[in-house]
C-alpha positions, 0 to 999 in steps of 0.5 A, spaced: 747 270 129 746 270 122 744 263 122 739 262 127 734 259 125 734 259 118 736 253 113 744 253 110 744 255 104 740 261 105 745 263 110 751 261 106 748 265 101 748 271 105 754 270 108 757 270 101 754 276 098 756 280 105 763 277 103 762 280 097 760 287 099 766 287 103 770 285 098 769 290 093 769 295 099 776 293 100 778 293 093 774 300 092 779 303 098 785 299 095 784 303 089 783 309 091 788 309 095 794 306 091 791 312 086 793 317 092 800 314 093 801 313 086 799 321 086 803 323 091 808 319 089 809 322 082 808 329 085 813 328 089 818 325 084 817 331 079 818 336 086 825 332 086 827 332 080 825 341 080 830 341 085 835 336 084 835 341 077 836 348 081 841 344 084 845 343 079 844 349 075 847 351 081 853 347 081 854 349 074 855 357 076 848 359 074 846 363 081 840 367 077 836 361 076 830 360 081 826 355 084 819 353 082 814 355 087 811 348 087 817 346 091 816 352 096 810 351 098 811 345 101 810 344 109 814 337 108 822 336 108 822 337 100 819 344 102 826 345 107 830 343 102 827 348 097 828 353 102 835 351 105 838 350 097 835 358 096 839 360 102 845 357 099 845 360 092 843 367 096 850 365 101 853 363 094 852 369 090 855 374 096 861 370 096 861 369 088 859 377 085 860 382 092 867 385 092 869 383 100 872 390 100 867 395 098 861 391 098 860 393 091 858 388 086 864 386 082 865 385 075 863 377 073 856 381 076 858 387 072 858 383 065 852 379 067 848 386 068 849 389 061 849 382 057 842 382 061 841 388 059 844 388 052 839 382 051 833 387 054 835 393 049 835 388 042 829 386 045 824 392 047 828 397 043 830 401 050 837 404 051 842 405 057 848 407 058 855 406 062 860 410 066 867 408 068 871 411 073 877 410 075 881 413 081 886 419 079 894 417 081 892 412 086 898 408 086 901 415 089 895 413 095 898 407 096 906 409 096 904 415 101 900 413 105 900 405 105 895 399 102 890 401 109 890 408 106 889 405 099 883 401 102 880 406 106 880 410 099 876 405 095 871 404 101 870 411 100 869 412 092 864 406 093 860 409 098 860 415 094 858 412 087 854 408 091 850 414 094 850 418 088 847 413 082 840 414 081 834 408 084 834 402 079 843 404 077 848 398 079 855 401 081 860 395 081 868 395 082 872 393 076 878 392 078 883 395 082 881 401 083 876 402 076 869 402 077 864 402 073 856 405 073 851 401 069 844 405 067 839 402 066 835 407 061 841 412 060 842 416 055 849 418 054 847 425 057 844 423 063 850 418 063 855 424 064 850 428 068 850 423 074 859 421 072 859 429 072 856 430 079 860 424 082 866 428 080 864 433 083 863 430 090 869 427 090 874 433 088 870 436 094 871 431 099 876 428 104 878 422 106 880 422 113 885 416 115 888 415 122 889 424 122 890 424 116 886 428 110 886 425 103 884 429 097 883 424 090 879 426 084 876 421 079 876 421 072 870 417 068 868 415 060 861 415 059 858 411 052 851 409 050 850 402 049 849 399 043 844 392 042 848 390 036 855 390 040 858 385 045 858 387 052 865 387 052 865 390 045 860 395 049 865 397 055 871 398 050 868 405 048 867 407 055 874 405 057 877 408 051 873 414 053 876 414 060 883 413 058 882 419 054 879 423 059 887 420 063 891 423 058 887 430 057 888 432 065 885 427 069 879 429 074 874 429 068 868 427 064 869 425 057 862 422 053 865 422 046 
């Protein structure tokens, strides 16, 4: 209808500066919208890259690493393979840092704890100390009354520690039937304080396994930690200590 009655070049010429018009609007929509894919794009790929970098710390054993928040947030498939990838690392550090038995953190846990706080202390120049406690005579438990009876007992002792630490403490298994506090802003007075009241509970108790009482005592070596020295370094002190306190009587506190 744009030719009626109107000479040919004039409509031609109409007809090309719509097409024109046309053409740059669909240029112009093209840009844009290859500016938004290529930005979609290239988020998406940094997103991918963060969470095929969690994963692979994970891989690798580092299970304290976290994922960025960015890959979080999203409402698409990335975003739930974030979430499922943090539900793995927390499944994966259940499985890798809790003693199945008492449900206490274990020793790898243990050593990342007090190097994370080493770490602290040299930096903020804050102190903390340990504790290590060891069940007196258990072997004799396990003779007597069974390896049932053993695990009632370490069941029994963790709970206990786990109950008597103060709020931000860590109480860990060790090894066997040794347990070990870590104190966060511990001197080693307090350190003795909180081993002492421990001790104090255990001698007092009794642990009851299929109608019969059982009565077990704790001994414990406490040390205020140094920045400069290694973890192991650190934890040497308080296990020299404890093996003291095993020689001197049993069922104490040695903080020297």
């Amino acid at each position: 209808m744009i030719g009626v009655a109107r000479p040919y070049s004039e409509t031609m010429g109409y007809v090309y500066r719509l097409s024109f018009v046309y053409a740059l609007i669909i240029i112009v929509a093209g840009v844009i919208a290859a500016l938004g894919i290529t930005g979609y794009t290239s988020k998406l790929v940094k997103h991918l890259d963060k969470l095929k970098d969690f994963m692979g710390s994970m891989a690798s054993g580092h299970l304290d690493e976290d994922l960025d928040q960015s890959v979080l947030d999203r409402e698409d498939e990335v975003g739930d393979m974030g979430r499922c990838a943090l539900f793995v690392r927390g499944s994966l550090k259940k499985l890798v840092e809790r003693d199945p038995l008492t449900n206490l953190n274990n020793r790898r846990s243990g050593n990342i704890k007090i190097e994370q706080i080493r770490r602290a202390a040299r930096k903020y120049g804050q102190i903390y100390s340990i504790a290590m406690g060891d069940i007196d005579f258990f072997k004799k438990v396990n003779d007597t009354y069974g390896h049932n009876a053993g695990d009632a007992v370490l069941s029994f002792v963790a709970n206990a520690l786990r109950t008597s630490i103060r709020g931000g403490d860590g109480a860990y298994r060790w090894g066997g039937e040794e347990f070990i506090l870590i104190l966060p802003g511990a001197s080693l007075e307090v350190a003795g304080n909180v081993a002492e009241r421990i001790r104090k509970r255990i001698e007092g108790s009794v642990i009851n396994f299929e109608g019969t009482d059982i009565h077990i005592t704790m001994s414990f070596g406490c040390a205020a930690l140094s920045a400069d020295l290694s973890a192991e370094e650190n934890i040497k002190v308080a296990d020299e200590r404890l093996y003291r306190a095993k020689e001197t009587g049993r069922n104490r506190v040695i903080t020297e």
